[in-house]
C-alpha positions in Angstrom: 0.0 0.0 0.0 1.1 3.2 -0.9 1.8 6.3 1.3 -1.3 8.1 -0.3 -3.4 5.2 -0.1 -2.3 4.6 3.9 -3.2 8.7 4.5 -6.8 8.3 3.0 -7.3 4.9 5.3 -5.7 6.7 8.3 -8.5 9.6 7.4 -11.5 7.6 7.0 -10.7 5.7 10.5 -10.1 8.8 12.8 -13.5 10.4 10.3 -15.2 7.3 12.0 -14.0 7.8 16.0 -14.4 11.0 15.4 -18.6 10.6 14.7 -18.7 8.2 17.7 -17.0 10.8 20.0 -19.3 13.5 18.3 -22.3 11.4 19.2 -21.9 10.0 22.5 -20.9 13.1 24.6 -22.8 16.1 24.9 -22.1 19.9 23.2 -19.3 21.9 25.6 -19.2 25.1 27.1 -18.1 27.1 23.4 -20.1 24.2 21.3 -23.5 25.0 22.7 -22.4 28.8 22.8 -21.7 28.6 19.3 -25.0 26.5 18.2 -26.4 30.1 19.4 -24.5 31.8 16.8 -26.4 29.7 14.1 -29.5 30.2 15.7 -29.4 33.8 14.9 -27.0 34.5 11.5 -25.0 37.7 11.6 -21.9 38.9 9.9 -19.8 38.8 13.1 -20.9 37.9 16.7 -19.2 39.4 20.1 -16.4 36.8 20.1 -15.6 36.1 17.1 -16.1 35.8 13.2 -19.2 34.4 11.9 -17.6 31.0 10.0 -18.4 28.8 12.7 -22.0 29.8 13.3 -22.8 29.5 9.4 -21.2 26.1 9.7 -23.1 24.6 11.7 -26.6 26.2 10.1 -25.1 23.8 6.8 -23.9 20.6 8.3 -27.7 20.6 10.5 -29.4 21.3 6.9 -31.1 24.7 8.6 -30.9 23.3 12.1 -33.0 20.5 11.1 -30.4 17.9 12.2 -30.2 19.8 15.8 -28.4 16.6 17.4 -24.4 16.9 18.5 -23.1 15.0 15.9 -24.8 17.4 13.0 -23.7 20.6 15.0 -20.2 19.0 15.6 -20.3 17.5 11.5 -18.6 20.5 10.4 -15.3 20.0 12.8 -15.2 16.4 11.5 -15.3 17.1 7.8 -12.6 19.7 8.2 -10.6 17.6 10.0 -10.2 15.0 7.4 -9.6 17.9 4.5 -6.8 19.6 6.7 -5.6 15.9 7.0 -4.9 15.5 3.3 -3.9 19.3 2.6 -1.2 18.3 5.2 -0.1 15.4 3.6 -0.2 17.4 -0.2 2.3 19.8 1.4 4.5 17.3 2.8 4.5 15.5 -0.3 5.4 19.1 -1.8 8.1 19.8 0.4 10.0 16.2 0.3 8.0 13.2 -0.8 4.7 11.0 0.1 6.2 9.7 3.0 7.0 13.0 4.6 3.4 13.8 3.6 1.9 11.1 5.6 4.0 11.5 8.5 2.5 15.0 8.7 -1.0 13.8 8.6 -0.2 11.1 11.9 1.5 14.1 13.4 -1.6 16.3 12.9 -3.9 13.2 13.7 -1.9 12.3 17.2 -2.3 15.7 18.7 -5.2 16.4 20.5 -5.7 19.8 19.5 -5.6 18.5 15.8 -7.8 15.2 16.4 -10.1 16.4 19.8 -10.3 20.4 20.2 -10.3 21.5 16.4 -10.9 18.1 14.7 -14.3 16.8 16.8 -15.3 19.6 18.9 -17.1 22.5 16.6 -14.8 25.6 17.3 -14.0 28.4 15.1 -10.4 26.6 14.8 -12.2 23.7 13.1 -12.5 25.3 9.5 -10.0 27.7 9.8 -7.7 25.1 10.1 -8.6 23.8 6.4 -7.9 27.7 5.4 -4.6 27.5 7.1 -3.7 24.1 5.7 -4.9 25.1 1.9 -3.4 28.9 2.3 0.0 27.0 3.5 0.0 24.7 0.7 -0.5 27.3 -2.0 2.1 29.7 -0.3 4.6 26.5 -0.3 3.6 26.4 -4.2 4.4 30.2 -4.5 8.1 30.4 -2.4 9.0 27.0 -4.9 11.7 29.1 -6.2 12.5 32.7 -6.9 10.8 32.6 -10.2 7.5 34.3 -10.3 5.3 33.1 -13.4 1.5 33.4 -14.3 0.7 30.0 -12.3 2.2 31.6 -9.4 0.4 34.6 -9.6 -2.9 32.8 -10.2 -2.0 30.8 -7.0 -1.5 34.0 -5.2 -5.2 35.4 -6.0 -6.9 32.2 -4.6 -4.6 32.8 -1.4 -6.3 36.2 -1.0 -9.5 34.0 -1.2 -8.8 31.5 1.1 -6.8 33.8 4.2 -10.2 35.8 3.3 -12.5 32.8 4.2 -9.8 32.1 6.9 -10.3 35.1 8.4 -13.7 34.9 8.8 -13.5 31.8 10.7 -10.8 33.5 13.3 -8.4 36.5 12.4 -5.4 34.6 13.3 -5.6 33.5 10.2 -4.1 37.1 9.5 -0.5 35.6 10.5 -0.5 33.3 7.3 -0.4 37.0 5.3 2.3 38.2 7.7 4.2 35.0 7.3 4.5 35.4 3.6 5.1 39.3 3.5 8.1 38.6 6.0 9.5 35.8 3.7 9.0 38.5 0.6 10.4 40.6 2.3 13.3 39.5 3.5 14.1 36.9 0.9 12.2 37.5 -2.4 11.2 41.2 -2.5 10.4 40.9 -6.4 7.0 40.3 -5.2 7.0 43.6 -3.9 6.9 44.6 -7.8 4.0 42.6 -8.3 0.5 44.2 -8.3 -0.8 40.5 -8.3 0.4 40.7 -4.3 -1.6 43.9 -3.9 -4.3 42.8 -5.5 -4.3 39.3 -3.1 -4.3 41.5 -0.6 -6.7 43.5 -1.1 -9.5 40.1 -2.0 -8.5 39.2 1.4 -9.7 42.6 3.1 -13.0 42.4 1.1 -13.9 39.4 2.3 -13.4 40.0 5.8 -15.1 43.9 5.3 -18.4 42.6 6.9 -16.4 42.1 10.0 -14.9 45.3 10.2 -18.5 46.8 9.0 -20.6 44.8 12.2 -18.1 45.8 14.0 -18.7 50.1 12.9 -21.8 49.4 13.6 -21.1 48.0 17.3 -18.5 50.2 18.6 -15.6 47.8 17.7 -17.3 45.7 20.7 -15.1 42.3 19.3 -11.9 44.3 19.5 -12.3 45.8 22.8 -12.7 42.4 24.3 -10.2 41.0 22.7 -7.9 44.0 23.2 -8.2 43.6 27.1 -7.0 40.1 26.9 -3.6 41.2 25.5 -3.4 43.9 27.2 0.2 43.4 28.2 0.3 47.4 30.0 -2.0 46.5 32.2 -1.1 44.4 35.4 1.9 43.0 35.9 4.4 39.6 35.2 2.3 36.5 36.0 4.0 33.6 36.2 0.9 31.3 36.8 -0.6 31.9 33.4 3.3 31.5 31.6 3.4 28.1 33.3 -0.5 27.6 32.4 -0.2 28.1 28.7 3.3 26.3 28.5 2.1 23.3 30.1 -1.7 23.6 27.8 1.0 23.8 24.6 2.9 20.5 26.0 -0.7 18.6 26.2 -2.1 20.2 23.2 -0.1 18.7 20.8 0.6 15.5 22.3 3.7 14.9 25.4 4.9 12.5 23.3 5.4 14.8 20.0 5.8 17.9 21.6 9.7 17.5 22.0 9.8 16.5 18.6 8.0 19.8 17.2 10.8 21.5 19.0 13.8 19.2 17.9 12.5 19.6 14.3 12.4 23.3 14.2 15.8 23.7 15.5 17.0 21.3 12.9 14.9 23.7 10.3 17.5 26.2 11.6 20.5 24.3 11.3 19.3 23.0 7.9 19.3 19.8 8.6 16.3 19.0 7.2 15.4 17.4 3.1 13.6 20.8 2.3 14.5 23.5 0.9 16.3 26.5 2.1 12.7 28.8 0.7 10.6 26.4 2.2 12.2 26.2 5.4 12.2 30.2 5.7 8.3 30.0 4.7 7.4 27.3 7.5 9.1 29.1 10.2 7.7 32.7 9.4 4.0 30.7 9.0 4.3 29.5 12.8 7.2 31.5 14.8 5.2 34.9 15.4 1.9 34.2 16.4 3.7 31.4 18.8 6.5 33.4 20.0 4.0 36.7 20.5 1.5 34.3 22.1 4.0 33.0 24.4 4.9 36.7 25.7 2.1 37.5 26.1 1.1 34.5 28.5 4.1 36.2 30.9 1.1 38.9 31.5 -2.3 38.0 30.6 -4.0 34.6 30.4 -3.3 32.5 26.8 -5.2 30.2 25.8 -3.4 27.4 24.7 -5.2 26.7 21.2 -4.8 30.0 19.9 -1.8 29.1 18.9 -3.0 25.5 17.2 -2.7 26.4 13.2 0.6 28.3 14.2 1.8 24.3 15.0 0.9 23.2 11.0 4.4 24.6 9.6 6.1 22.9 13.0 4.1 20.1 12.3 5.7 19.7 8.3 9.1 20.4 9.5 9.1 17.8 12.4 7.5 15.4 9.5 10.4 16.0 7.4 12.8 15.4 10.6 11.1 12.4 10.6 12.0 11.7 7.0 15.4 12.4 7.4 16.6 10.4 10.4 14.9 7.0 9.9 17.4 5.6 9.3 19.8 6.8 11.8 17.5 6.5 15.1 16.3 2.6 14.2 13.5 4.0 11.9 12.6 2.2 8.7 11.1 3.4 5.9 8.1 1.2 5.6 7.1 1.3 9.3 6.2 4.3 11.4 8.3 6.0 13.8 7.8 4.6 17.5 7.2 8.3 18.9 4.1 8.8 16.5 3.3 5.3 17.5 3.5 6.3 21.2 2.1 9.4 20.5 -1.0 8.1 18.4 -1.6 5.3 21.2 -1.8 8.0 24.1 -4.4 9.6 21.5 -6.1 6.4 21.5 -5.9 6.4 25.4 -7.1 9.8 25.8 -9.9 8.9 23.5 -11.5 6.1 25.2 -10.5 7.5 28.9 -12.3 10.9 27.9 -15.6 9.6 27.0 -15.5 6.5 29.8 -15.2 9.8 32.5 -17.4 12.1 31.2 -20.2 9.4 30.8 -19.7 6.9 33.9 -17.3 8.4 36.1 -18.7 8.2 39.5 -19.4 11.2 41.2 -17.1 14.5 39.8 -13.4 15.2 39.5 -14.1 18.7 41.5 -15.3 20.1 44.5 -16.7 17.6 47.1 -18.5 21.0 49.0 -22.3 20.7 49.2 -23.0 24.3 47.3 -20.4 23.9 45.2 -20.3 19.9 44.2 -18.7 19.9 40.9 -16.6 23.3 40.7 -13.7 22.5 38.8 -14.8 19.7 36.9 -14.5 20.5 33.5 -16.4 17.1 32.2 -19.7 18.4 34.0 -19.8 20.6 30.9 -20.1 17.8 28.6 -22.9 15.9 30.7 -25.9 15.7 32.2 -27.7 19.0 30.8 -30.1 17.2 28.5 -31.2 15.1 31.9 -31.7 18.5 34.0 -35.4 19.3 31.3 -37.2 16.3 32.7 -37.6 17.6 36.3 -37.4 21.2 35.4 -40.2 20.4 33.4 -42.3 18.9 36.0 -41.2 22.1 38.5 -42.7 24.5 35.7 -45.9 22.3 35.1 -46.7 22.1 38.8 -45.9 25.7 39.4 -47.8 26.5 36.6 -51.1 24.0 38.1 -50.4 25.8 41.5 -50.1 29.5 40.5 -47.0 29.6 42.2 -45.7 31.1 39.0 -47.2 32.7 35.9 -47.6 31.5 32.7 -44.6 31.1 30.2 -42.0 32.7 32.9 -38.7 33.1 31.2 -35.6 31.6 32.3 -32.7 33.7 33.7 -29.1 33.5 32.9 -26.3 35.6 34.4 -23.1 33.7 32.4 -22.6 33.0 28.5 -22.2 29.6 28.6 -24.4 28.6 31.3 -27.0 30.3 29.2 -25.9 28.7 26.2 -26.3 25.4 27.9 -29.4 25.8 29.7 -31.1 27.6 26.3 -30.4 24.0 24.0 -31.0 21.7 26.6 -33.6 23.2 28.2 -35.4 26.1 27.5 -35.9 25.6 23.7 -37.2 22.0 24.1 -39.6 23.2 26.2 -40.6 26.5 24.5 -39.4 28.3 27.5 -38.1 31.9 26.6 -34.3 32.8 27.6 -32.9 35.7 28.4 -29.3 36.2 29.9 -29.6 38.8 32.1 -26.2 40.9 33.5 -23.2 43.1 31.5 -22.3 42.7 27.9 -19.2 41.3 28.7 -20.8 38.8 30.8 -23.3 37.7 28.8 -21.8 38.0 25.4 -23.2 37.2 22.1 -26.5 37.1 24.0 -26.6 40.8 24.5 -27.3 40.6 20.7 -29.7 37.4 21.0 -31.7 39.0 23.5 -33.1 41.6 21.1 -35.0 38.6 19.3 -36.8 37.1 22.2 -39.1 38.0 24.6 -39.0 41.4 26.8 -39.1 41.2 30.7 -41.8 43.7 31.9 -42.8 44.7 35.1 -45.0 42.0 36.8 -43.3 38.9 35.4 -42.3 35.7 37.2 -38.5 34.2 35.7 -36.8 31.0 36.5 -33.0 31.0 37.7 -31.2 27.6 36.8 -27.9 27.7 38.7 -25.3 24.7 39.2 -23.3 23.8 41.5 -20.1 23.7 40.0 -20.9 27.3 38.4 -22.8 28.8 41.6 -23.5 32.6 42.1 -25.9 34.4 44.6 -29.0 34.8 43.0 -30.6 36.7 45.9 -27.9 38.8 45.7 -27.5 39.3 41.7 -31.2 39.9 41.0 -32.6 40.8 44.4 -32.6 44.9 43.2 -34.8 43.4 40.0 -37.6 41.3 41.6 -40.0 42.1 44.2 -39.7 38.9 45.9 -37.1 35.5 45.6 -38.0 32.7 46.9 -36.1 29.7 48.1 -34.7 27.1 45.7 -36.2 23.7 44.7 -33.0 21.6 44.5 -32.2 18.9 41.4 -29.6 16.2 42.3 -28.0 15.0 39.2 -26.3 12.0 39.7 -22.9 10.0 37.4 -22.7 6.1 38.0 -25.0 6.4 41.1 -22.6 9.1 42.5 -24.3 12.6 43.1 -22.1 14.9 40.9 -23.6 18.1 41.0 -27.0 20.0 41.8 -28.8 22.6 40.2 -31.2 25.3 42.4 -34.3 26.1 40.6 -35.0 29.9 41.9 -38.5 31.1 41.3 -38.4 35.2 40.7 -41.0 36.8 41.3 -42.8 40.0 39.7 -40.2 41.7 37.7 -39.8 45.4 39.2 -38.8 47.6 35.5 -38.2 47.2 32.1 -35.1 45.5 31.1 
């Protein structure tokens, strides 16, 4: 079997875990989040671009296929096409066999295979922009020679960073990864107006960011800005160590070393690829990593912003590969024993991820009554479809009672709690929700608000808070209602082990207009 034919079986058996993991765990803390986005199309949202949120509106058919695995379809698909663009390239750069040690590189990390490549994140298609712009830039750097195939490879990079960038603007860093290669290595593009023009594709298609974001204050951007704001504060080693140690599991214990050994061999060109190519990769990955990682001395990183930054590590370490197998016990035919360790830790983490968040008795948090479950971050992938059942039969008896009135809304003071309780439970039942707190609280739903139903003086509203993300509600909403009464308490049990509760607040006559 050749290396091509061994890349398309290795795609359509991850393609297949991938489904069962997509089916058999419920939507995260972003997923459900971003479900909302499709819910309600615009051309940006508060966090991000609006590629992930048109995404999933296709691969549900309209949000006719609402079930986890159609919502999560769209991370699965682009998974397997980044898994062959990465193989192309490496087939570009050296041969198949450096092609297809690329795609089991990509495949064993778990950012490649688990955060972008089964959860539905904006990462997930962006990653088949970054793999298709890389490939056409690795086309383009070829030589010094610029010619009409080049050019024409140019233009449909200005397409795809364009599309790229409205899935996440990191995908700006591709642009600046080529412009520093022209620059310092080949500034005969300079003369080109093809580049300009590229350029320029690129900025139209990401306009109707820039436009929402006119429109809303540059709301996105002042987030953002205050994340990275390095002036603010002080050194903090805690979130350095954080995002080091989130990079190290990211992409894989086992490989991690070796995306390091490969890109210092890229510097001592030691590597079967060209001197241009080399330069490309390393300007393609090295900023947005190395400004990432200064930042993280300041302000909290999250360690996957830096994921399609890894794609040009990932090629040199897969020509590394290449090149020493046969002087660390590597033969050609059979795959290196650190992506065999690395892909059965994968495996590991696969089957260990979904046995825990389903049947894990009990939670990996908290043990405090009021706040059972804090910590646990696989309480966000289970249990919220159980929680409608008995809220169901609080609202119906309430209802019977006149305890509450008719069609109260729910309450949510958090983005993702909202998020959560709105798929789970509120919309199956018909239940209106609105998050109720600050914009940068609250989020996207600031925006998603405006399209449901208005609080007015004299309502009832439901407060669903959990354990593991408890607040005060007496305290949060007490200025807003007339009167709060005590919570009705839901135990949620894992393998017979209570793992959390939720308190089911009843609100009482809203006091003015929100």
């Amino acid at each position: 079997m050749n290396y091509k034919k061994k890349t398309l079986l290795l795609i359509v058996i991850t393609t297949l875990v991938r489904s069962i993991v997509a089916a058999t765990i419920e939507l995260g803390n972003d997923e459900v989040y971003y479900r909302m986005y499709a819910q309600y199309l615009q051309w940006n949202y508060f966090d991000h671009p609006p590629m992930v949120g048109w995404l999933i509106r296709f691969t549900t058919a309209n949000l006719l296929l609402d079930h986890e695995f159609f919502i999560r379809l769209g991370a699965i698909v682009s998974a397997a096409i980044t898994t062959w663009l990465l193989f192309l390239s490496g087939k570009k750069l050296n041969n198949e066999y450096t092609g297809f040690l690329a795609a089991i590189i990509y495949t064993a990390t778990i950012y490649g295979s688990i955060i972008a490549g089964t959860f539905i994140l904006p990462d997930s298609p962006q990653m088949v922009c970054w793999a298709a712009g890389l490939y056409l830039l690795i086309g383009i750097t070829e030589n010094k020679n610029i010619n009409t195939q080049k050019k024409k490879n140019l233009l449909l990079f200005g397409i795809i960073a364009g599309v790229g960038m409205l899935c996440k603007i990191h995908t700006s860093f591709l642009w600046l990864g080529f412009l520093l290669y022209v620059l310092f290595y080949n500034s005969k593009w300079l003369q080109q107006p093809m580049l300009y023009i590229a350029g320029i594709i690129t900025i139209l298609f990401f306009y109707p960011v820039i436009q929402w974001n006119i429109d809303n204050h540059f709301v996105t951007y002042l987030y953002h800005s205050k994340r990275v704001d390095v002036a603010s504060g002080g050194l903090n080693f805690d979130s350095f160590i954080t995002f080091s140690v989130g990079q190290l599991l990211y992409f894989n214990p086992v490989i991690f070393p070796f995306l390091v050994i490969g890109t210092v061999a890229a510097f001592k060109n030691n590597l079967p690829v060209s001197m241009a190519h080399k330069r490309l990769l390393l300007f393609s990955a090295l900023p947005l990593i190395v400004i990432a990682t200064l930042v993280s001395f300041f302000k909290e990183v999250l360690p996957h912003w830096t994921g399609p930054a890894y794609t040009g590590i990932v090629l040199l370490t897969a020509c590394y590969f290449s090149e020493k197998k046969s002087t660390i016990g590597l033969q050609k035919n059979i795959l290196p024993k650190p992506l065999l360790i690395a892909t059965s830790l994968l495996s590991v983490i696969v089957v260990a991820g979904i046995l825990v968040i389903n049947f894990f008795p009990g939670t990996l948090g908290k043990k405090d009554n009021q706040l059972l479950g804090e910590g646990d971050f696989t309480l966000d992938m289970h249990g919220w479809n159980k929680l409608k059942a008995p809220f169901k039969k609080i609202v119906e008896r309430d209802a019977q009672t006149g305890l509450m009135k008719p069609n109260s809304a729910v309450i949510c003071n958090r983005w993702f709690t909202a998020a959560h309780i709105d798929y789970y439970i509120a919309m199956p039942l018909k239940t209106d929700l609105i998050a109720l707190a600050d914009t940068n609280d609250i989020h996207q739903y600031a925006w998603i608000n405006t399209k449901r139903k208005t609080l007015l003086p004299g309502d009832d509203a439901y407060c669903i808070v959990s354990s593991e993300n408890y607040f005060n509600v007496p305290e949060t909403y007490g200025s807003l209602f007339q009167t709060i009464l005590p919570p009705e308490i839901i135990e949620q049990q894992r393998a017979g082990v209570t793992c959390r509760k939720f308190y089911v607040y009843r609100l009482k006559n809203y006091k003015e207009k929100l």
